[in-house]
N, C-alpha and C positions, 0 to 999 in steps of 0.2 A: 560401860559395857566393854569385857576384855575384847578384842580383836583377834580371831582368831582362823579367816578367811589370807592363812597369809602364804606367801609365793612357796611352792613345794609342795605344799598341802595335798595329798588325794582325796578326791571328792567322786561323787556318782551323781550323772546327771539322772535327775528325773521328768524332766519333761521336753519336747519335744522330738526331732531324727533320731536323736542319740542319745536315748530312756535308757537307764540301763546299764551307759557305758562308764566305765573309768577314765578318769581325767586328771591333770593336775594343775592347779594355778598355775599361771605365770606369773600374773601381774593382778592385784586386786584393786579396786577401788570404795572403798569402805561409805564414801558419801558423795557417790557419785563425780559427773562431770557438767561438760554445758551441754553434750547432745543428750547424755544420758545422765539425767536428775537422780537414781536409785543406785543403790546398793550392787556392786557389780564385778566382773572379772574375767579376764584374757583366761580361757583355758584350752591346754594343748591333749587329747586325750587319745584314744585307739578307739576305728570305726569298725575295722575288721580284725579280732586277733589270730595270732600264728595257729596253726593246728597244729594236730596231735604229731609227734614224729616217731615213729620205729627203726629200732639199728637196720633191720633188712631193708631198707627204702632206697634209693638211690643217691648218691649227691646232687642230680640235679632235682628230683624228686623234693628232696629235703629242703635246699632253696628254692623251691614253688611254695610248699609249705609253711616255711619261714618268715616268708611274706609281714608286713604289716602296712595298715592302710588307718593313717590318722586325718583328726581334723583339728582345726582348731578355731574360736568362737568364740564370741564376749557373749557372757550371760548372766543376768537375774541370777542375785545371793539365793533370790525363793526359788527357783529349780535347780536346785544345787547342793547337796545331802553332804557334807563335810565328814571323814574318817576321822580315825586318828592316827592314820598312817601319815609319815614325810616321804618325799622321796625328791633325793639330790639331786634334779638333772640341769643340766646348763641350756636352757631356753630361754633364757633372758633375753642373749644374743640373737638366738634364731630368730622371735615373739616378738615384730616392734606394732604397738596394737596402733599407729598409725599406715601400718603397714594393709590391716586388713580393711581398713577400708578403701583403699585404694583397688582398682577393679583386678589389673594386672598383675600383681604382686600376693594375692593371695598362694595361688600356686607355687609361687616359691617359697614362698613360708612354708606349707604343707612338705616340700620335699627338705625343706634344711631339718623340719620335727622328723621327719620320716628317718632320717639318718641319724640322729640321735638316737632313738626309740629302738632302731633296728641296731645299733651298735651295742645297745644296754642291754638288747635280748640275746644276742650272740653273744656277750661277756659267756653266758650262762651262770652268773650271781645265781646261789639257791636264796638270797635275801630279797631278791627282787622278781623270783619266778611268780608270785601272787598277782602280779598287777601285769602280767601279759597273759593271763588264763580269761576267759569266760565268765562272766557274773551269774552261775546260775540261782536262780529263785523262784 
């Protein structure tokens, strides 16, 4: 079977907090570990995306707006809908999936993803404007 749960990857979670949202691999694990026997993967995604901005809005305005509020989670291949989008971000380094199990250390992880993610959306790339919008359906 090709492999194709691989690091970069955007995927949509489907089940559980965060149904819905866009994510990307960090790290996958194709036939498991010793805690976890299944199919699985570190993924770094966006919980809250940026809203809408208008030129008339303020600067400070605009950075309230601009905001992004990520998480990040090992999950089940089965709740985890695969694209066929890549997307090249440097979370390797942020992502150490030993990391999240540790109790106090989670939060730091979340703030090293948050500044990547918020760096990628301030570039303003129109190649990368897809994946910091809304999933509607």
């Amino acid at each position: 079977m090709v492999k194709f749960m691989k690091s970069g990857k955007v995927v949509i979670v489907l089940q559980g907090k965060y149904a819905g949202r866009k994510a990307v691999v960090v790290r996958n694990y194709d036939d498991g570990t010793e805690t976890r026997k299944y199919g699985h993967a570190v993924i770094a995604g966006i919980d809250k995306y940026p809203r809408k901005v208008t030129r008339s809005m303020s600067k400070k305005k605009i950075a309230r707006r601009s905001k992004i509020k990520p998480f990040v989670k090992t999950m089940n291949y089965n709740h985890l809908m695969p694209t066929r989008y890549q997307l090249d971000l440097d979370l390797k380094k942020a992502v150490a999936p030993e990391d999240l199990e540790v109790k106090g250390k989670r939060p730091q992880v979340k703030r090293a993803v948050k500044s990547v993610l918020q760096r990628r959306y301030q570039s303003g790339e129109q190649k990368y404007k897809w994946f910091f919008t809304k999933l509607r359906f």
